[in-house]
C-alpha positions in Angstrom: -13.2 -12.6 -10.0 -14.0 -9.1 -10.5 -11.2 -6.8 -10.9 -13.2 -3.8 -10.5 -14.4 -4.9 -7.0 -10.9 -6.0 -6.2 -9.0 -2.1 -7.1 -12.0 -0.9 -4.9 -10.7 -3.0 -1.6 -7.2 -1.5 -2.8 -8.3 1.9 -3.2 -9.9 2.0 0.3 -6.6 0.4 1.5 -4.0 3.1 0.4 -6.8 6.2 0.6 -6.3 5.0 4.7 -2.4 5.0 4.4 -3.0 9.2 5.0 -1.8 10.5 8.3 -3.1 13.9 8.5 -1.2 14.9 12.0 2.1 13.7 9.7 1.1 16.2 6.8 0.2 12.9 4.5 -1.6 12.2 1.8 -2.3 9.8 0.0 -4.4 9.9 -3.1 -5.7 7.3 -5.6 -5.9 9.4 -9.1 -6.7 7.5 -12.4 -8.8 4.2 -12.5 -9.2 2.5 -14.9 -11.1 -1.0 -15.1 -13.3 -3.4 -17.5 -13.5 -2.6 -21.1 -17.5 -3.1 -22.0 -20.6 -2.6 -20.3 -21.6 -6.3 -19.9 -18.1 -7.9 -19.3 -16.8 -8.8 -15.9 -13.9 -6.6 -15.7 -10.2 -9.0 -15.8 -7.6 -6.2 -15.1 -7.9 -2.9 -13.3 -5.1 -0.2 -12.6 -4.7 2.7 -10.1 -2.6 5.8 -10.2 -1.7 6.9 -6.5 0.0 10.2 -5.5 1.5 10.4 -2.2 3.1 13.3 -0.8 5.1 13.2 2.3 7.2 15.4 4.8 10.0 12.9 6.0 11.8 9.2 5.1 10.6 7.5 7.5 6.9 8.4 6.7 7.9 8.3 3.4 9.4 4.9 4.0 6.5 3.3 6.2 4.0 4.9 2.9 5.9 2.6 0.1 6.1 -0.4 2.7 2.1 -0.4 3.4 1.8 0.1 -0.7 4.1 -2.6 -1.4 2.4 -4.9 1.1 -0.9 -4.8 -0.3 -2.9 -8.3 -0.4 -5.6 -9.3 -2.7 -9.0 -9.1 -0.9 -11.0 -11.3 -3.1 -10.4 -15.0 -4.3 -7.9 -15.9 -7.3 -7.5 -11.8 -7.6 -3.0 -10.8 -7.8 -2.1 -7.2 -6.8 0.8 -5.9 -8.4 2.5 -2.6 -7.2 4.8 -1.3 -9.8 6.7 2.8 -10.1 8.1 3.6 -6.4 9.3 6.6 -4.8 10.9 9.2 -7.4 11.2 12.4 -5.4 13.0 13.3 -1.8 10.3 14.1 1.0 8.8 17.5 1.3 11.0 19.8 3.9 8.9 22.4 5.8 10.6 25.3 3.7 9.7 23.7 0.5 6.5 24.1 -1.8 3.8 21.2 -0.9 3.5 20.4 -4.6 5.4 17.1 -5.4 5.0 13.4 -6.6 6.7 11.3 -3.9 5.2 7.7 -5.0 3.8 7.3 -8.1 2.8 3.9 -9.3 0.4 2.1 -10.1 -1.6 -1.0 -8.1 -2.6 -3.5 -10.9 -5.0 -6.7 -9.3 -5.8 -10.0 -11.1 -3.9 -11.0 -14.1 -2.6 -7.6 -15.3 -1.3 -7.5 -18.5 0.3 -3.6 -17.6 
């Protein structure tokens, strides 16, 4: 199982949790995955920064994360990090962390 492959399926899976008409996004950041050239990469990790204007968007955004399903054979997602800030009001700046974690598939040591 190729973890690399595997964090791809997840990173196209949370990149479509954004809702533009909602005002979210939804952003995978740092990757990381495989440790030489000619190694079939074990573990992979992603960074994802989501920014939101209500809870119940807010909500349904760490549900969807926290519902993620391996794609490929024998590969384990593991979401960890949640929601550490309120939602964004409409008077307040649209710079914010709202979910920061990290989606870790196949055998993570992280």
């Amino acid at each position: 199982m190729n973890a690399g492959v595997e964090i791809a399926h997840q990173i196209l899976a949370v990149a479509a949790l954004t809702d533009p008409e909602r005002g979210t996004t939804v952003v995978p950041t740092v990757l990381s995955a495989g440790t030489t050239v000619n190694t079939v990469p074990a573990d992979a990790c992603v960074a994802v920064d989501v920014r939101v204007w209500d809870e119940a968007e807010q909500s349904r955004v760490d549900r969807a994360v926290r519902d993620l399903r391996p794609v490929l054979a024998n590969a384990r997602v593991r979401v960890t990090g949640g929601i550490n800030r309120p939602p964004l009001e409409a008077a307040v700046s649209r710079r914010g962390k709202f979910f920061r974690g990290r989606v870790h598939p196949a055998g993570s040591r992280s």
